[in-house]
C-alpha positions in Angstrom: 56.3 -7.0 167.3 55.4 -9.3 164.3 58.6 -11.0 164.7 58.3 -11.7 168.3 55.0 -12.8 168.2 55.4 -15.5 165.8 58.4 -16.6 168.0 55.2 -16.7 170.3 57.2 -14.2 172.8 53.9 -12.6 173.6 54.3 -10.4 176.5 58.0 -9.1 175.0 55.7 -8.0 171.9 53.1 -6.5 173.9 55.4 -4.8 175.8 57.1 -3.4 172.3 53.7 -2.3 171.4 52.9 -0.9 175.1 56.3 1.3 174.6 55.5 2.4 170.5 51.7 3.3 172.2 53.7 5.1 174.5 56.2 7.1 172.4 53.7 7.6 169.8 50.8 9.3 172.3 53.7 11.4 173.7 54.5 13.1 169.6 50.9 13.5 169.2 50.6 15.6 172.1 53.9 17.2 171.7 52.8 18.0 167.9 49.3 19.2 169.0 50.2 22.1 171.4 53.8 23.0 169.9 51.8 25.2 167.5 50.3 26.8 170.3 53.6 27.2 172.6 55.0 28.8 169.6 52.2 31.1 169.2 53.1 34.8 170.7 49.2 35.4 170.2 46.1 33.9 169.2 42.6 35.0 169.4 39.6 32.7 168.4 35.9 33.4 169.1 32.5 31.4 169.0 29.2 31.9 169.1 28.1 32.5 172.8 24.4 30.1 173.5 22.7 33.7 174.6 24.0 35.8 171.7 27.2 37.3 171.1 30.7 36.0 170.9 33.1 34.6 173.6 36.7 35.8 172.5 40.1 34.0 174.1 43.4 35.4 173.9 45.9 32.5 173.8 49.5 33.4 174.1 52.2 30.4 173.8 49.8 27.9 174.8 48.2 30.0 177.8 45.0 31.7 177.7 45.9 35.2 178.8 42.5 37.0 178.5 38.9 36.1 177.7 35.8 37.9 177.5 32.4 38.6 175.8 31.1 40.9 172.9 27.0 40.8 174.0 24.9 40.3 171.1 24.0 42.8 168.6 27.5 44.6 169.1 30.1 44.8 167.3 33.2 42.4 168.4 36.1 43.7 167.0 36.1 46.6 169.7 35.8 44.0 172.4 39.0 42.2 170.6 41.1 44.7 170.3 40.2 45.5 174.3 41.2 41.9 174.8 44.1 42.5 173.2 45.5 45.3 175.4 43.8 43.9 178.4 45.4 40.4 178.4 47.8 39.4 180.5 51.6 39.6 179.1 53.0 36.0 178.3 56.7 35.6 177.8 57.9 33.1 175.6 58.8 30.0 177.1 61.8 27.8 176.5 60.3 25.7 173.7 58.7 23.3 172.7 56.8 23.7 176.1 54.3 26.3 176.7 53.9 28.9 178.7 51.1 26.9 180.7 50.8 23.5 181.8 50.6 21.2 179.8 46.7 20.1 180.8 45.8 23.7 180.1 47.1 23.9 176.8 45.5 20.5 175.4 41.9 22.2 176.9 42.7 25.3 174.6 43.5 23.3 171.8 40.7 21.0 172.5 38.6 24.4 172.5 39.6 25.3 169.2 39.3 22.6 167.7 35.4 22.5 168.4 32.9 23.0 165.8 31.9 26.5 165.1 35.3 28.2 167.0 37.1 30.6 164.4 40.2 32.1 164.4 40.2 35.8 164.4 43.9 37.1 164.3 46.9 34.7 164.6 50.7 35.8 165.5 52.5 32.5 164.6 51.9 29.5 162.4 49.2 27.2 163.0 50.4 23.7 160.9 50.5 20.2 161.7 52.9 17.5 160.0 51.0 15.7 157.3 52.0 12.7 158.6 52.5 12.7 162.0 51.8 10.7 165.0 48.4 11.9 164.9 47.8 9.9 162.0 48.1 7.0 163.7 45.3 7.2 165.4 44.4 3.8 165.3 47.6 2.5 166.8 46.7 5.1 170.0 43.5 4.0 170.0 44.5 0.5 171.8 
């Protein structure tokens, strides 16, 4: 891009940076919810406004079961209802989820929220140090 722009071939460099944007927003969403497709099971929980905890059961990227442990009881029982209750999610030909994609960036946009904790994870959660994500700025334009 540098090049072609100080050969003042402006709109073939902002076409080069058009198609990095483009590449680069399409790793950081690929690297964002392949944790998640290659999840068998993950449950997280937060705080519910009233009291309590809402629990999710996330399996390769799909939510397969929520529900609510009211306050002042104990939530483990309500998680390990989840658990047995939630619908069975087979593994999907990877990377991909088992859900849209859409669904699967709300989930992971839903853990990623303040005060959301994970209570049991089958699977590796990780991100690559340096990923597309870190090049935020870039994605930013």
């Amino acid at each position: 891009m540098r090049e072609l722009a100080l050969d003042e071939r402006f709109e073939e460099a902002g076409e080069v940076r058009d198609r990095l944007t483009a590449l680069l927003k399409g790793a950081a969403r690929s690297q964002r919810i392949a944790p998640l497709a290659a999840s068998p099971q993950v449950i997280a929980a937060r705080r519910h406004p009233r009291g309590g905890w809402e629990l999710v059961c996330i399996r390769h990227g799909r939510l397969a079961g929520s529900t609510l442990a009211p306050r002042g009881a104990a939530p483990m029982p309500y998680v390990d209802a989840l658990i047995s209750s939630a619908e069975h999610v087979d593994a999907p030909v990877t990377p991909l989820p088992a859900a849209i994609i859409e669904e699967t960036e709300i989930i992971a946009r839903w853990l990623d929220e303040p005060g959301v904790r994970l209570v049991d994870l089958d699977g590796v959660w990780s991100c690559p140090v340096r990923g597309a994500a870190s090049y935020a700025d870039v994605l930013a334009v």
